[in-house]
N, C-alpha and C positions, 0 to 999 in steps of 0.2 A: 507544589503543583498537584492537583487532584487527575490521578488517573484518568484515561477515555472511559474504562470499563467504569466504572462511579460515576462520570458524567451523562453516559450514555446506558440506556437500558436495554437495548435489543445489539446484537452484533450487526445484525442489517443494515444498523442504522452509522455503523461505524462508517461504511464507503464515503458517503455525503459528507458525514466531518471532516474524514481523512481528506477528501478534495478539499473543502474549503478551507481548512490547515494550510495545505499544501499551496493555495494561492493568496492566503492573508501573510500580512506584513505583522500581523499581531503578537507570532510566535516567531521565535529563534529554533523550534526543532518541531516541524509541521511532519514528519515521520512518523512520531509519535503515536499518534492514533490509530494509524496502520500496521505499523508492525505488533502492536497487540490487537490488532482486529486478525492479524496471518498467525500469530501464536495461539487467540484459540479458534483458526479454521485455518487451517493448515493444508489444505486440501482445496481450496475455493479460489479458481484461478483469476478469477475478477480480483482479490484481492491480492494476489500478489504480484498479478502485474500494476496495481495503483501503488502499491510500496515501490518497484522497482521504476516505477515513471515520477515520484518524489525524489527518488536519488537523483536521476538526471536531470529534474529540474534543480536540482541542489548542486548539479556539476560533480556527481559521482556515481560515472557510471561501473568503477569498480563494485560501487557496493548493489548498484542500480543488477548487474548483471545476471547473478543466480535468483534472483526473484522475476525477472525477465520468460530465463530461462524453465521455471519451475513452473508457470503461465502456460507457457508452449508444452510443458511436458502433461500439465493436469489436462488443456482443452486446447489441442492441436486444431483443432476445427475454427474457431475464435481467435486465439490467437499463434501467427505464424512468424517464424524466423523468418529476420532479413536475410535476400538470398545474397 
């Protein structure tokens, strides 16, 4: 399987694959493109809350949780804890 980084040129462009990963039947691990779009922008709270909204469409929101979290901690403004 060829990397997202090799398939995709700009990190920008990672979100939109990671979505549609994330809602095609084509792939068995539609995460993939997202947690190396958060490995190298680590900091970019749009993507780690689309990583942690992949886990809980995958029905883990164990793993879904600290990138949830890390969302709310980067842009409290954007995105907010459930109260």
């Amino acid at each position: 399987m060829v990397s997202c980084a090799r398939r995709l040129r700009a990190p920008a462009r990672y979100t939109p694959k990671g979505r549609w990963l994330a809602s095609s039947s084509t792939t068995s691990r539609p995460d993939v493109c997202s947690r190396e779009a958060v490995a190298l922008l680590p900091n970019n709270a749009a993507l780690q809350y689309q990583l942690g909204q992949t886990y809980l469409k995958l029905g883990d929101p164990r793993r879904a949780t600290p990138y949830l979290r890390r969302a709310v901690e980067l842009d409290p403004a954007r995105f907010r804890e459930a109260p």
